[in-house]
C-alpha positions as CSV (number, residue, x, y, z in Angstrom):
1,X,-14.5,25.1,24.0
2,X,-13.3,22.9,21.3
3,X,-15.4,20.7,18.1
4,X,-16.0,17.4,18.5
5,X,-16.0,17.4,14.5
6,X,-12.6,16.0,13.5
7,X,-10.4,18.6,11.2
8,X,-8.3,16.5,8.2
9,X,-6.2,17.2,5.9
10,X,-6.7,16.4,2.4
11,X,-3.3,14.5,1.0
12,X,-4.2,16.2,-2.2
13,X,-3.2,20.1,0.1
14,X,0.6,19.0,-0.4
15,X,0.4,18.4,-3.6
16,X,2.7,18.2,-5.6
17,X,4.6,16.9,-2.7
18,X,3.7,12.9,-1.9
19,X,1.2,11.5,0.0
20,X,3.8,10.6,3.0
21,X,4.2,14.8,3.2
22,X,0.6,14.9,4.2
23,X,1.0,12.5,7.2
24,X,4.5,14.5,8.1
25,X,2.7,18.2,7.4
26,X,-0.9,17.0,9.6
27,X,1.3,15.9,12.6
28,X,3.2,18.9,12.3
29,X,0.9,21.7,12.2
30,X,-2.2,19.4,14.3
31,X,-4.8,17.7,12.0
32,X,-6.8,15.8,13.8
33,X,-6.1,13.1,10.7
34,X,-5.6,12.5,7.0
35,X,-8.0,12.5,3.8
36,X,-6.2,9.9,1.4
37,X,-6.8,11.3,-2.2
38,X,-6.2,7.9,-4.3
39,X,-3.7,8.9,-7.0
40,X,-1.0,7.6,-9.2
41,X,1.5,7.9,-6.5
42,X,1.7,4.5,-5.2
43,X,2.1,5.2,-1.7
44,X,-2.3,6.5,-1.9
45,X,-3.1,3.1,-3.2
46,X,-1.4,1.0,-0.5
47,X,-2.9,-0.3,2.5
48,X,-0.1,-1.4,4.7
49,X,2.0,1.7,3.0
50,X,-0.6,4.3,4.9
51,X,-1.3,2.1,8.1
52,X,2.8,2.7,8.2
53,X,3.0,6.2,8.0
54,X,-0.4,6.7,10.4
55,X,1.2,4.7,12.4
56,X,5.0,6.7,12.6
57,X,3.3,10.2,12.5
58,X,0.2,9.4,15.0
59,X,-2.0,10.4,12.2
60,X,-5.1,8.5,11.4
61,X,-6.9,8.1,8.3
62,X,-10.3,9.1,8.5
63,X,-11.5,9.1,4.9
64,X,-10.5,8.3,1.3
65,X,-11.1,9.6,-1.7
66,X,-11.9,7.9,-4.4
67,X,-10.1,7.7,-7.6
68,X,-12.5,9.6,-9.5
69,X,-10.1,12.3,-11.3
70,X,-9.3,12.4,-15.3
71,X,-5.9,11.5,-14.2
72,X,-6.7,8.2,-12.2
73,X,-9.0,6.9,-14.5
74,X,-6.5,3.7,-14.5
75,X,-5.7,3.7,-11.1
76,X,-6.2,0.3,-10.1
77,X,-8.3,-0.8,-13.0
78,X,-9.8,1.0,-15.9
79,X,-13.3,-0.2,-14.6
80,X,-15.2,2.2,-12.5
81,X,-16.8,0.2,-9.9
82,X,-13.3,-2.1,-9.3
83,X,-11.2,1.5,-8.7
84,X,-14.6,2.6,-5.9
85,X,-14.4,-1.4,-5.0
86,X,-10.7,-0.8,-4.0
87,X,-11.3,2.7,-2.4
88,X,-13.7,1.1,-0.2
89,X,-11.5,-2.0,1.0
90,X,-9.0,0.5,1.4
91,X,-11.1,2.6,3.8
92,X,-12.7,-0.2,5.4
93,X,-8.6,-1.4,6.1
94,X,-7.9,1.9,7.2
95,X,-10.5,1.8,9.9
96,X,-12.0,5.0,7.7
97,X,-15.8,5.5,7.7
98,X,-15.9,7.9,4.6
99,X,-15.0,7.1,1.0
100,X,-15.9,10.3,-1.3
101,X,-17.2,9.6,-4.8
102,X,-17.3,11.7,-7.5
103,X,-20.9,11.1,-10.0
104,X,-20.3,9.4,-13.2
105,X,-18.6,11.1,-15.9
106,X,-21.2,11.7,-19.1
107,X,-18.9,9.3,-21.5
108,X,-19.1,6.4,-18.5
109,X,-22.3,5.0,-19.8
110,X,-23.0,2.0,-18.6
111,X,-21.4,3.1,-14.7
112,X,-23.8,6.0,-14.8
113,X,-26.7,3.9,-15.5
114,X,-26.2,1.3,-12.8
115,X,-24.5,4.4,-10.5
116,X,-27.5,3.7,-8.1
117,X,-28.1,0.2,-7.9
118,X,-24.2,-0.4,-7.9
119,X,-23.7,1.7,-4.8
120,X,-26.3,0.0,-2.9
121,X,-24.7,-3.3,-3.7
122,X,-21.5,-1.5,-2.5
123,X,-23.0,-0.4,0.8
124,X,-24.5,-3.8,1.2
125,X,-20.7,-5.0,1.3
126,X,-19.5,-3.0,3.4
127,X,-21.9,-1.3,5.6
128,X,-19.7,0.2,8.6
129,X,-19.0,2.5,5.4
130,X,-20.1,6.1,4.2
131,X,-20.2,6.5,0.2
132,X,-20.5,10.4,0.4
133,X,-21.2,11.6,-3.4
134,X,-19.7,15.1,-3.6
135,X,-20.9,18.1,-5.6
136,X,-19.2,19.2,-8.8
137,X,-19.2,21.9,-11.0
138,X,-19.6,22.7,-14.8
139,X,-16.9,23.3,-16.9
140,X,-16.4,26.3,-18.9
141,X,-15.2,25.2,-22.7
142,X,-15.1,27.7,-25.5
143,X,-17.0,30.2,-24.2
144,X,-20.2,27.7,-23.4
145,X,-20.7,25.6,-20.2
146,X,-20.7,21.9,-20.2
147,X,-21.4,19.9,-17.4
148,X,-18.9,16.7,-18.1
149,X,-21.1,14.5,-14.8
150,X,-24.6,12.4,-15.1
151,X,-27.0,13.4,-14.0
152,X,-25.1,16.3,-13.5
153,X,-22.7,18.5,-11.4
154,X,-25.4,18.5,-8.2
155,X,-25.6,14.9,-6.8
156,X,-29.0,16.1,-5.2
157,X,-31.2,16.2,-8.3
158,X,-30.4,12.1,-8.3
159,X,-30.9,12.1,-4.8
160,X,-28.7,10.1,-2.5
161,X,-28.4,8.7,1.0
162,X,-24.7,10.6,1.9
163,X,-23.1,13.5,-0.1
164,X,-19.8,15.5,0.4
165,X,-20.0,19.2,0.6
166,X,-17.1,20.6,-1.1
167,X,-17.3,24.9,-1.0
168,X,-15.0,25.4,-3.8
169,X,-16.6,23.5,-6.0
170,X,-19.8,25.4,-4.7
171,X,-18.0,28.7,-6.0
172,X,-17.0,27.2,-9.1
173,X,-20.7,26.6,-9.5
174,X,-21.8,30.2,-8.7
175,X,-23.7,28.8,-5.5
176,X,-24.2,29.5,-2.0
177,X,-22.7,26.8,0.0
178,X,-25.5,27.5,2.4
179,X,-28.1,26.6,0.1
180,X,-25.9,23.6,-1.3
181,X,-25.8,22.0,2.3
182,X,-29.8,23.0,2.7
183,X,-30.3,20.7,-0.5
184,X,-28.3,18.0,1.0
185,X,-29.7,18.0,4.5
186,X,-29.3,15.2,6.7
187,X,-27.2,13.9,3.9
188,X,-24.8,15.8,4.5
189,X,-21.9,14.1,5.8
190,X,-18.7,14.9,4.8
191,X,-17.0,18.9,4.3
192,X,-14.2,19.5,1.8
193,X,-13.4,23.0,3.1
194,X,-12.0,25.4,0.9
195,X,-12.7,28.5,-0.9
196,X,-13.4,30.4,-4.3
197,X,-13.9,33.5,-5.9
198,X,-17.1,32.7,-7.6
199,X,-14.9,33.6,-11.1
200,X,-16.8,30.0,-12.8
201,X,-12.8,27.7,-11.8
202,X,-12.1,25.2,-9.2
203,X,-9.3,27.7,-6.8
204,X,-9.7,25.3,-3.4
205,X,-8.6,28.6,-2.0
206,X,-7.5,29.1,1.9
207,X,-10.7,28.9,3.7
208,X,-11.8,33.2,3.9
209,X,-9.6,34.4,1.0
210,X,-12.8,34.0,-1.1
211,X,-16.0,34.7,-1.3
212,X,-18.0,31.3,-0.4
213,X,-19.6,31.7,3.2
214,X,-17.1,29.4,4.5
215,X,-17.2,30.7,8.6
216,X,-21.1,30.6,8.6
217,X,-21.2,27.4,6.8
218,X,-19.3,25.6,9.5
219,X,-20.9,27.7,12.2
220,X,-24.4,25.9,10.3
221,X,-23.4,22.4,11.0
222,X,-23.9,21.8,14.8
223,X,-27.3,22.8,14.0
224,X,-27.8,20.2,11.4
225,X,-27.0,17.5,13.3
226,X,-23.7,16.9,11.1
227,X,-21.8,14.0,13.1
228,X,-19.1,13.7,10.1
229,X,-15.3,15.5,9.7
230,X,-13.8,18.2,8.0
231,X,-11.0,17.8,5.6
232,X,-9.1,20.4,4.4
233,X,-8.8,20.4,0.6
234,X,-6.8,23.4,-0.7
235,X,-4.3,24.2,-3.0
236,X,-1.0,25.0,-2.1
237,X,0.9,24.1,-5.3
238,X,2.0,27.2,-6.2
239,X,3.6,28.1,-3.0
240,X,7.6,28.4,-3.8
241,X,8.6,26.5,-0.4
242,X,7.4,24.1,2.3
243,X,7.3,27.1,4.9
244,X,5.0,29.2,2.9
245,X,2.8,25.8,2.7
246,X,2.8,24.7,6.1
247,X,1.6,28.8,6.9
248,X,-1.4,28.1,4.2
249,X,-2.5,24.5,5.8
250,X,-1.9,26.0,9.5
251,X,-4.2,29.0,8.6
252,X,-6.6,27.1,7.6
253,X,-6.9,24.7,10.2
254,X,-6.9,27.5,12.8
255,X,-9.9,28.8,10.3
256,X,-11.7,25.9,10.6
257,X,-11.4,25.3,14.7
258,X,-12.6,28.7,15.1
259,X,-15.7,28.7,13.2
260,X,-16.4,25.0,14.2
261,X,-16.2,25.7,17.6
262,X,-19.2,25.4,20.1
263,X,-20.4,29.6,20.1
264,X,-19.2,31.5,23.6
265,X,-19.3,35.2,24.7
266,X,-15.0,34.4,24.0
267,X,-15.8,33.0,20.1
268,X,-15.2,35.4,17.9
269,X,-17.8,37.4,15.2
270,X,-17.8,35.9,11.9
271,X,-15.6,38.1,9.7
272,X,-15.0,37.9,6.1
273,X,-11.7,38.6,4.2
């Protein structure tokens, strides 16, 4: 028996290949669709660009990612809520129901303050849409933590309608992905699945080559009534060739049909690496 939970890839698994390479890489191996990550490569911010490439490769796009990252703080515009604007005319384009948002940074003042109110008025414009806000992690500076996000790295403690669960960022945190998605409940909408050793850094290792509970964590979700998808988000840049990156990405799509799948006398016992 198979998920009805769709399985995507994350453009931002072939980087630092293009976005195009995702689209090629998810029909190849057997993604059920892609994850846009909205980055300086033009070919993420373009609408007719990714309907073209969906369209060649038979490879929908099921959610964007907004350009939240220190490196795409001009993508589109240096205001915050034009960039998440754009993400979500993008999505709504796309025919994708999830744009993933990242929580203010601390030295965005006036978007954290309005983060709430802004998002409704977002939602409000495009309701067919899901602004999942994802969990973070702190960052480890000379020694000290800092926690660069307001109100913080766990999007819970403000309290939102939709969140993405991301399990490396989990690790990162020194948290139980469990207990993340417990906090998040029926919130809970989107999965960045990946992995980490729990060593305080963001890996987005192959799904079981860490130490998050990644197999009973997607084993969880029928139970919680999660009706989202799945994307892949790992790391494959330091792979020395695309053979060794299409192994990483097929792994951990094979990873993540297992565990997702409906539980059988045939399904296999959770095991951990």
């Amino acid at each position: 028996m198979t998920s009805d939970v769709p399985v995507l890839l994350s453009s931002s698994s072939v980087f630092p290949e293009p976005t195009s390479a995702a689209f090629e890489m998810a029909a190849t191996v057997g993604y059920d669709g892609v994850e846009v990550m909205v980055w300086t490569d033009a070919v993420s911010q373009d609408a007719g660009a990714l309907q073209g490439l969906a369209k060649h490769y038979g490879v929908p796009v099921l959610s964007v990612h907004a350009p939240c990252l220190l490196v795409t703080q001009r993508v589109w515009s240096p205001d915050p809520w034009e960039r998440l604007s754009r993400a979500a005319q993008l999505a709504e384009t796309l025919g994708a129901p999830t744009v993933v948002v990242h929580p203010p940074f601390t030295w965005q003042r006036d978007y954290a303050r309005t983060f709430a109110e802004g998002l409704a008025k977002l939602q409000g414009r495009h309701p067919d849409t899901t602004f999942a806000i994802e969990n973070m992690y702190p960052v480890r500076m000379a020694g000290r933590n800092f926690v660069p996000y307001v109100p913080g790295w766990d999007p819970t403690e403000a309290g939102y309608d939709a969140y993405t669960l991301d399990l490396s960022h989990c690790a990162a945190a020194r948290m139980n992905s469990l207990e993340m998605a417990d906090r998040m409940g029926a919130g809970l909408k989107h999965v960045h699945l990946g992995d980490g050793s729990g060593e305080g850094r963001d890996e987005h290792l192959v799904p079981g080559r860490g130490s998050q509970p990644c197999a009973e964590l997607l084993r969880s979700l029928a139970g919680r009534g999660f009706t989202g998808s799945v994307a892949l988000e790992v790391s494959t840049r330091k792979v020395n060739s695309r053979e060794l990156r299409e192994r990483d990405l097929r792994e951990s799509l094979e990873f993540a049909r297992r565990y997702l799948a409906p539980a059988s006398s045939e399904t296999p016992a959770i095991t951990r690496a």
